[in-house]
C-alpha positions in Angstrom: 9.9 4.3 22.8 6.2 2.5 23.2 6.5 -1.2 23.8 6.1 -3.6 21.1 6.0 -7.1 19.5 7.5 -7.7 16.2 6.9 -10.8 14.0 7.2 -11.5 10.4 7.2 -14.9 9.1 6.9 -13.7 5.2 10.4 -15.7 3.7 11.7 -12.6 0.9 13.4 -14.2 -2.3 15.0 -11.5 -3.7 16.9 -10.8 -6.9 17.3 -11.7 -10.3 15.7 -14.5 -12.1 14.1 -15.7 -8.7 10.7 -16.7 -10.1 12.2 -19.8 -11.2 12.1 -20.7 -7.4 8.6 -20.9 -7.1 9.0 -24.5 -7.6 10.9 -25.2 -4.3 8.1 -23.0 -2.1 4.3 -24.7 -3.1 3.9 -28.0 -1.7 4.3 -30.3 -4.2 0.4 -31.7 -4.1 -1.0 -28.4 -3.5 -4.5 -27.1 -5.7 -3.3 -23.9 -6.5 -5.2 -21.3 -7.7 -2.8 -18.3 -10.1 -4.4 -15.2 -9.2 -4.0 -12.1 -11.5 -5.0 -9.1 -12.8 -5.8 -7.6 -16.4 -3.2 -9.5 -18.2 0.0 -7.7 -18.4 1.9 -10.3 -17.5 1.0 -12.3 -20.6 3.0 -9.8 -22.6 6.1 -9.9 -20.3 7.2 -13.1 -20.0 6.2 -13.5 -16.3 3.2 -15.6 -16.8 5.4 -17.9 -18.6 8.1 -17.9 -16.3 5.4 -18.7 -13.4 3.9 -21.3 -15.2 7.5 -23.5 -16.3 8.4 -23.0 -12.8 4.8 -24.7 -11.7 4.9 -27.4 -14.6 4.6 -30.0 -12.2 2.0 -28.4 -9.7 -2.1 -28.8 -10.3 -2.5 -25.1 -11.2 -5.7 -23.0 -12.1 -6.0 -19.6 -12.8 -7.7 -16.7 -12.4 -8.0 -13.4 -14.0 -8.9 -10.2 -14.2 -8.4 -8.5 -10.6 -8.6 -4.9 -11.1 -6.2 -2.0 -9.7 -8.5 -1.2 -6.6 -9.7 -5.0 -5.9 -13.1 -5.3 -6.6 -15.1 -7.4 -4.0 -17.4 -8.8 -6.8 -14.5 -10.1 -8.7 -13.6 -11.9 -5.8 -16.7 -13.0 -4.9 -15.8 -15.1 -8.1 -12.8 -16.4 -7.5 -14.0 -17.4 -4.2 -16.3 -19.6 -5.7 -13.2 -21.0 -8.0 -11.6 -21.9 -5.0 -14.8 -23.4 -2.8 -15.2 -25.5 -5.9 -12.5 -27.2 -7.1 -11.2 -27.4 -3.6 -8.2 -25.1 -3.8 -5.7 -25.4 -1.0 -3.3 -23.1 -2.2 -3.1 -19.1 -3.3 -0.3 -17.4 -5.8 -0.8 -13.7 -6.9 1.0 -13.0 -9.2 0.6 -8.7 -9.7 1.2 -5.9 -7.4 -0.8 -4.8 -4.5 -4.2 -5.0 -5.7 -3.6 -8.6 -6.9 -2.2 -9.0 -3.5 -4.6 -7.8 -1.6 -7.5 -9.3 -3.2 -5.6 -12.7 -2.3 -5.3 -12.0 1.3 -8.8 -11.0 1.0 -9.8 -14.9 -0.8 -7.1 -16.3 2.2 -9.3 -15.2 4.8 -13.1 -15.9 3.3 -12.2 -19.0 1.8 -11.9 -20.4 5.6 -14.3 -17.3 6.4 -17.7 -19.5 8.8 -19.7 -16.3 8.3 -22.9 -15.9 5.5 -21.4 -12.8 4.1 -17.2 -12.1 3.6 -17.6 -8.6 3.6 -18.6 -8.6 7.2 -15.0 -9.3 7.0 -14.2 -5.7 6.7 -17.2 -4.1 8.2 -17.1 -5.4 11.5 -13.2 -5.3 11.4 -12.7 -9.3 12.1 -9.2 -10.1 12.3 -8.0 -13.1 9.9 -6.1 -15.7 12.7 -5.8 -18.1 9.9 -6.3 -18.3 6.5 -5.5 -20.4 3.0 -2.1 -20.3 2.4 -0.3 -18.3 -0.3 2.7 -16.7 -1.9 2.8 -13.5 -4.3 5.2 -13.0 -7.3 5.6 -9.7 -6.7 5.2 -7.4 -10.4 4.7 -3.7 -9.4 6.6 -2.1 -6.2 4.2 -0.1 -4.5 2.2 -1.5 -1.4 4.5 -3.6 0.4 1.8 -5.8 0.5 4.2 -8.6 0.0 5.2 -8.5 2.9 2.6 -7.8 5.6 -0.6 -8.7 6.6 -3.2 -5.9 5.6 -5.0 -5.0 2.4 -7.6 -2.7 1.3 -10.6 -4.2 -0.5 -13.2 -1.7 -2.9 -17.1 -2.4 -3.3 -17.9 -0.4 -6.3 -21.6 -0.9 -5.7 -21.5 1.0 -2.4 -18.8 3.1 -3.4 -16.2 1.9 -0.5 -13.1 1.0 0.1 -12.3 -0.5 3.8 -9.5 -2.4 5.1 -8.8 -5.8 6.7 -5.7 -7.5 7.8 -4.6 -10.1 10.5 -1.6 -12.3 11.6 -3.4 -14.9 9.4 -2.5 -13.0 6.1 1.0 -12.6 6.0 2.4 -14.5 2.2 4.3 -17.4 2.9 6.5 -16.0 0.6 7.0 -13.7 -1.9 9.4 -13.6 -4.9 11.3 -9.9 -5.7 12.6 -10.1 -9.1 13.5 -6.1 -9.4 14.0 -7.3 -13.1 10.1 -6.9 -13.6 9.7 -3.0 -13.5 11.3 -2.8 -17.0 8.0 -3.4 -18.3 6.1 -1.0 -16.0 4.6 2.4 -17.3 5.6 5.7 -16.2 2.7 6.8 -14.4 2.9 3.4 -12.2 5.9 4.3 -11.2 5.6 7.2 -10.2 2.7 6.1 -8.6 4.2 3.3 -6.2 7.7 5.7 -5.6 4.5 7.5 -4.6 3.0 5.3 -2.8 5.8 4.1 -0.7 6.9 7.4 0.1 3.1 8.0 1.6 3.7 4.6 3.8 6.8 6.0 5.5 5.5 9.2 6.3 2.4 7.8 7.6 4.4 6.1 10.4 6.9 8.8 11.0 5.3 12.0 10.5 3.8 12.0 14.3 5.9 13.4 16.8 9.3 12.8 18.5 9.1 9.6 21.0 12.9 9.3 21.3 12.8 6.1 19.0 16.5 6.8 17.3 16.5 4.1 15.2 12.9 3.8 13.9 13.0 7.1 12.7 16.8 6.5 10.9 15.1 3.4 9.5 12.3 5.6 7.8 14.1 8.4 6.9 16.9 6.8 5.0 13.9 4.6 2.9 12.8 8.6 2.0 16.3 9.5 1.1 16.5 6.0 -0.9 13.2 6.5 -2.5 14.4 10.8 -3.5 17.5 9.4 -4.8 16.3 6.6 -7.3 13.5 8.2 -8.5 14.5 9.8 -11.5 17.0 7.1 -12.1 13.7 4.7 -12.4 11.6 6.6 -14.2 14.4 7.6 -16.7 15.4 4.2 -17.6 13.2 1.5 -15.6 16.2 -1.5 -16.8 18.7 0.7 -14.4 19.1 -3.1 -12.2 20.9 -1.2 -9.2 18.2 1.7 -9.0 15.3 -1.1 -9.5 16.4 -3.1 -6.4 16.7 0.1 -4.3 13.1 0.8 -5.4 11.7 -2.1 -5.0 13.3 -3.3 -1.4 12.4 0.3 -0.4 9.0 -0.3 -1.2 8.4 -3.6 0.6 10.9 -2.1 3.5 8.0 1.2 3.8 5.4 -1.0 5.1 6.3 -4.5 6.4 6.1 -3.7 9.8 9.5 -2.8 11.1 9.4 1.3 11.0 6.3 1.6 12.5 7.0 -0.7 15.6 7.5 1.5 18.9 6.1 4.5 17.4 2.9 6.7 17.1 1.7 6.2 13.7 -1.1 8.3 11.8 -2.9 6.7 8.6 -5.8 9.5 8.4 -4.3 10.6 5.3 -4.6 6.6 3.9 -8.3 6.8 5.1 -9.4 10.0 3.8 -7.1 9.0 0.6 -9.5 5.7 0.4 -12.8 7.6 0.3 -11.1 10.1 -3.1 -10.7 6.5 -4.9 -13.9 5.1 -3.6 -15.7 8.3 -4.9 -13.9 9.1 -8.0 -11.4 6.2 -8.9 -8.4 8.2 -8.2 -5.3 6.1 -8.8 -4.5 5.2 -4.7 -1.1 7.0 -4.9 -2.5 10.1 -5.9 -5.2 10.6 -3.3 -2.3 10.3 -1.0 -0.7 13.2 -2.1 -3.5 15.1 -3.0 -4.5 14.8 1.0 -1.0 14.6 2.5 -0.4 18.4 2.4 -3.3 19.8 3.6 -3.2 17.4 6.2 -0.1 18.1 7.3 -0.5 22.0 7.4 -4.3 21.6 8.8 -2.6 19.5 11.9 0.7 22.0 11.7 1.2 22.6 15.6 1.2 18.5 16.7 3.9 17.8 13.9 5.9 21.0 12.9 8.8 19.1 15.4 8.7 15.7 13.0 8.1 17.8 10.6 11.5 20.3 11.1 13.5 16.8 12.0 12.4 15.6 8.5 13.6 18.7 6.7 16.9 18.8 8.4 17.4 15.0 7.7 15.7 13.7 4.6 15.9 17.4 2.8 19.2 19.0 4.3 17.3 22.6 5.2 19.6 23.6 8.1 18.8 27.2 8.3 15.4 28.6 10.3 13.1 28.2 12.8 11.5 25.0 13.9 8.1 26.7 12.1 10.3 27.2 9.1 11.9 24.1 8.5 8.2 22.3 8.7 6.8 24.6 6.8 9.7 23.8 4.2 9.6 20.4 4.8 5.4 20.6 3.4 6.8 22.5 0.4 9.9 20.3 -0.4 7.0 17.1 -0.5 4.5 18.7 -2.4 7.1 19.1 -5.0 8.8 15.9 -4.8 5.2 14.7 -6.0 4.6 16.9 -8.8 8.2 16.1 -10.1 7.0 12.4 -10.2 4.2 14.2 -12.4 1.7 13.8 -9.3 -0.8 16.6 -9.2 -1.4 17.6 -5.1 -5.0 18.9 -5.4 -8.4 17.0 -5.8 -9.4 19.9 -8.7 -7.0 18.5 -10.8 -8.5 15.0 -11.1 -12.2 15.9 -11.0 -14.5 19.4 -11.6 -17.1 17.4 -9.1 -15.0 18.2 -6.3 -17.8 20.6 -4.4 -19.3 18.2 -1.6 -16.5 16.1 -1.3 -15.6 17.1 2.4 -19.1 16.8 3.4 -19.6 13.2 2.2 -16.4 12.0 3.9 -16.9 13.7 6.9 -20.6 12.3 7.0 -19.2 9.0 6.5 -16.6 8.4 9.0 -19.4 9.5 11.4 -22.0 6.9 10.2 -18.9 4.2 10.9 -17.8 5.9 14.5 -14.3 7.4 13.2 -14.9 10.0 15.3 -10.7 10.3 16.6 -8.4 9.6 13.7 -4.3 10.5 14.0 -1.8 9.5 16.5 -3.8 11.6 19.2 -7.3 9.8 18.4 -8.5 13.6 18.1 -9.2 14.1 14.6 -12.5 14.0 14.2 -15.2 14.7 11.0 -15.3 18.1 11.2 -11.7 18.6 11.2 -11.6 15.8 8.4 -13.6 18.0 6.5 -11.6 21.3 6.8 -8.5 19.2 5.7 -10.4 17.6 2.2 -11.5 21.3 1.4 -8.2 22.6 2.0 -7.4 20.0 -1.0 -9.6 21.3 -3.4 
């Protein structure tokens, strides 16, 4: 096992009719600024349960935050907060709300001319505004960490950012709130999660026992209550499974002592920079090929994964992996997740070329857990997922 440090200050309220605690967790003379996005939860009730539990806090609000946050739309709220002197952040969404807050945490105390240098240049947020999420869409686990992913639609990228500076002060789990979520954003964030836990464990054995028993039993968690969420999204018991699996995927704790990979989150960026592909589903529209394009440095995660997560006992290391590939693939089209890029656009031809020609103009020239995969080979694996 590598070494490692582990911190995460992020305090979890979790459970039924938590949002009412909002009240005991903002300062009392805080300027806080209600960040959200296109207004579903108007029609819920969880606007209105955010804004009795805040009836005695100075709150504004702001709006609008689309599902891949939009750095122009932030570049408004930023100016909210600049002037009316916010001091204090609540989203109030799921990850893209969330991330376009951490993203307004670290340029509102940002001494730079332009924010975005913030994710170009890779500067690390050591401090930023506080803020706390009400968390309405399992998915990210951005609740509960310290990255995000920003999208500039005029330049047609989507580059990440993060720091021990943007970790939520808190963030409220009500599992209550998915009974309002559609189908295909379900699906999307079992999805989603499922993508974060593989990222971190589909690398290759390093003898960490319980890191790997931590990530595969989120996977078993995530196979079991699937169906039982997307059949009937007021199942309480399956809905807390979900949702704790979701924020368990990606706050830190699985990936700590371990090679992790994240090429199939980068490549999975530049689909929904290019095309707008819902995140999820770049992920498993790249996953696959990735896996079978880079077969030989993972086929022994790979087989340790089918044994565990899908039970295939029988075979050859080769076969099990192989397996494995094949048992995900469909675990994603049972969620009603198509697993190739011709499904979701006919102006596919290219694709690989652009992305490949990209990561070279920004110097990812060693992506993976071995630093060797490089733009050519980044290439090979997009066409593969045509």
């Amino acid at each position: 096992m590598n070494n490692f440090d582990f911190k995460n200050p992020t305090k979890i309220i979790f459970g039924k009719d938590t949002i009412q605690q909002l009240e005991n967790e903002i300062p009392k003379d805080a300027k806080v600024l209600l960040l959200y996005g296109g207004g579903s939860i108007k029609k819920n009730g969880i606007y209105d349960q955010v804004k009795t539990a805040l009836a005695k806090v100075d709150v504004m609000e702001f709006g609008g935050i689309p599902a891949n946050p939009e750095y122009a739309t932030l570049m408004n709220a930023l100016k909210v907060i600049k002037e009316e002197k916010i001091t204090y952040l609540l989203a109030v969404g799921g990850g893209s709300v969330i991330d376009g807050t951490k993203f307004l945490s670290a340029a509102a105390l940002f001494e730079g001319d332009t924010p975005w240098d913030i994710l170009t240049n890779n500067i690390r947020t050591e401090k930023g505004m506080p803020f706390g999420t009400v968390l309405t869409l399992p998915a990210t686990g951005s609740e509960m960490n310290s990255g995000a992913v920003i999208t500039r639609a005029e330049t047609k990228e989507k580059l990440a950012m993060g720091g021990p500076g943007l970790f939520p002060e808190f963030s409220i789990l009500d599992p209550q709130v998915i009974k309002s979520i559609p189908t295909r954003q379900l699906a999307n964030g079992i999805t989603d999660a499922f993508s974060h836990v593989l990222e971190q464990y589909m690398t290759y054995p390093i003898d960490a026992l319980l890191q790997d028993r931590f990530a595969e039993s989120i996977l078993q968690t995530l196979i079991e209550v699937a169906p039982k969420v997307l059949k009937d999204p007021t199942d309480y018991k399956a809905a807390a499974n979900f949702m704790w699996s979701c924020t368990m995927a990606l706050n830190g704790l699985i990936q700590k002592g371990v090679p992790t990979d994240w090429s199939v989150h980068a490549i999975g960026h530049e689909l929904t920079a290019l095309f707008g592909i819902d995140h999820a589903r770049t992920l498993a529209i790249i996953a696959p090929s990735h896996y079978k394009f880079n077969f030989d440095d993972k086929k022994a995660k790979l087989a340790q994964y089918a044994e565990r997560v899908w039970n295939i006992k029988e075979g050859s290391v080769d076969n099990k992996a192989n397996a494995a590939i094949e048992k995900t693939e469909a675990f994603f089209n049972e969620l009603g997740i198509d697993t190739k890029l011709s499904d979701y656009t006919k102006g596919y031809e290219g694709t690989a070329e652009k992305i490949s020609q990209r990561f070279t103009e920004r110097g990812w020239l060693g992506l993976g857990e071995h630093k060797t995969l490089s733009p050519d080979k980044v290439e090979k694996i997009v066409k593969m997922a045509y």
